[in-house]
C-alpha positions as CSV (number, residue, x, y, z in Angstrom):
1,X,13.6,19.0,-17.3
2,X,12.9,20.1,-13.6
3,X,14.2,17.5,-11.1
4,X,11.5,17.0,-8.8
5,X,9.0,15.3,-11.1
6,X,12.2,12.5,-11.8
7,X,12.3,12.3,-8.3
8,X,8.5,11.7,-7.9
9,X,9.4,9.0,-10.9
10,X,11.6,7.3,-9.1
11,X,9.5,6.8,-5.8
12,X,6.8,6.3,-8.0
13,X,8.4,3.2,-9.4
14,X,9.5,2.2,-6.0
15,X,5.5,2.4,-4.8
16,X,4.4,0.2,-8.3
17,X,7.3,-2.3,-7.5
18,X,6.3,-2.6,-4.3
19,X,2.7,-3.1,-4.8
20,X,3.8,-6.4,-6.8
21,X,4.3,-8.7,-4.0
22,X,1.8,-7.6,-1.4
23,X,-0.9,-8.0,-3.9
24,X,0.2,-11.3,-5.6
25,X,1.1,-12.8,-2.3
26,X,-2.4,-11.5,-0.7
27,X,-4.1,-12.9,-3.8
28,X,-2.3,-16.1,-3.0
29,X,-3.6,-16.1,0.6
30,X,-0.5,-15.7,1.9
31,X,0.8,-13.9,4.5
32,X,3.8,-11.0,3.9
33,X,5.7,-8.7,5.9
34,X,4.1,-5.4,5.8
35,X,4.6,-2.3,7.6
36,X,1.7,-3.2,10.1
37,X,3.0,-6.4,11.3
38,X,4.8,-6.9,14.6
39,X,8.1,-6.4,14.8
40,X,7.3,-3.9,12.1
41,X,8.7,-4.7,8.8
42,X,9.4,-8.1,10.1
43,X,6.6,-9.9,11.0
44,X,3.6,-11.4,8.7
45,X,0.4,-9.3,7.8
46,X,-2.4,-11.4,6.4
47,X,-3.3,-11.6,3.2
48,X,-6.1,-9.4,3.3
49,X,-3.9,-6.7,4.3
50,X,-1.1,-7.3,2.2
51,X,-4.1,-6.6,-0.8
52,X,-5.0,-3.5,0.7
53,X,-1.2,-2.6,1.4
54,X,-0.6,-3.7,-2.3
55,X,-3.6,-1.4,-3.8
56,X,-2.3,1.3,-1.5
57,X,0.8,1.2,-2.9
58,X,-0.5,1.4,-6.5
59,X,-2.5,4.2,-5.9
60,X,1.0,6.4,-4.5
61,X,2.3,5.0,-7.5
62,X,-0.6,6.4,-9.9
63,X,-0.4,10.0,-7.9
64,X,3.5,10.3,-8.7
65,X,3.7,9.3,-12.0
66,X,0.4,10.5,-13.4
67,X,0.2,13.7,-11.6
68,X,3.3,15.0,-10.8
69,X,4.9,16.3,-14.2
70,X,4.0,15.3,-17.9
71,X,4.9,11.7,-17.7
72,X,5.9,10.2,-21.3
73,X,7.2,6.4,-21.3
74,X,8.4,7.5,-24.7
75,X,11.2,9.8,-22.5
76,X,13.6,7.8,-21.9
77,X,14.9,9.7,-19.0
78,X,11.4,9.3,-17.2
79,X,11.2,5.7,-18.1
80,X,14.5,5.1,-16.9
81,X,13.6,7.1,-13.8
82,X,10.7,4.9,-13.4
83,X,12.5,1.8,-13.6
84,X,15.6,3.0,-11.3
85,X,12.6,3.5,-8.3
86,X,11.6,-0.6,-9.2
87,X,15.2,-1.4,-9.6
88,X,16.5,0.3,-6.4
89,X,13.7,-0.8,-3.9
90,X,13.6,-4.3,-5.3
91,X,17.5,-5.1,-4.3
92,X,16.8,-3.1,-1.2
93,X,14.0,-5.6,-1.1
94,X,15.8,-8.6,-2.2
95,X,18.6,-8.3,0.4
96,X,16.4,-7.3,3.5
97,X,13.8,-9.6,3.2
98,X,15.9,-12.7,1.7
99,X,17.7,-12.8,5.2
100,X,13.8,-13.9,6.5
101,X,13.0,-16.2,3.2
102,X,16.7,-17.9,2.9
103,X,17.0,-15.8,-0.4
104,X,20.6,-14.2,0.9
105,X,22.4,-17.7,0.3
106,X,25.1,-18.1,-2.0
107,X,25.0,-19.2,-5.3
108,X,26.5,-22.7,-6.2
109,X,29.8,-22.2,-8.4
């Protein structure tokens, strides 16, 4: 298989696990970070926005996995490219936005 539509897997699964918390917290009616807040990346969007940055987000995802290439869950190297994108950007995730949320703390022994 040609690499670029496993590369457009694995941003694709970035895009779908970063829809996750924009919508939920939107639906919420909380505000999240988004990449239109001030400092950028950093401050809080409302919740309306973080919806529309959420459904944004899912429709990237939808265009890379569902155009680009054959996708077939049943491949396992496509799934697992899919998941490596959710895996990858959720630690990135996990790490850079834990330092605003207190989520970077230690864990008790």
């Amino acid at each position: 298989m040609a690499w670029f539509p496993l590369l457009s897997y694995v941003l694709g699964g970035a895009c779908l696990a970063n829809a996750i918390p924009h919508v939920a917290s939107g639906m919420m009616g909380r505000p999240f970070q988004t990449p239109f807040a001030r400092p950028r990346g950093e401050g809080l969007s409302s919740s309306t926005v973080n919806v529309a940055w959420g459904f944004a987000n899912l429709l990237f995802a939808y265009l890379l996995v569902c155009h680009v290439g054959d996708f077939d869950l049943h491949d396992g190297s496509q799934a697992a490219a899919l998941g490596l994108g959710m895996l990858l950007l959720g630690l990135f995730c996990a790490r850079h936005f834990g330092r605003f949320h207190g989520g970077n703390t230690p864990e008790p022994l």
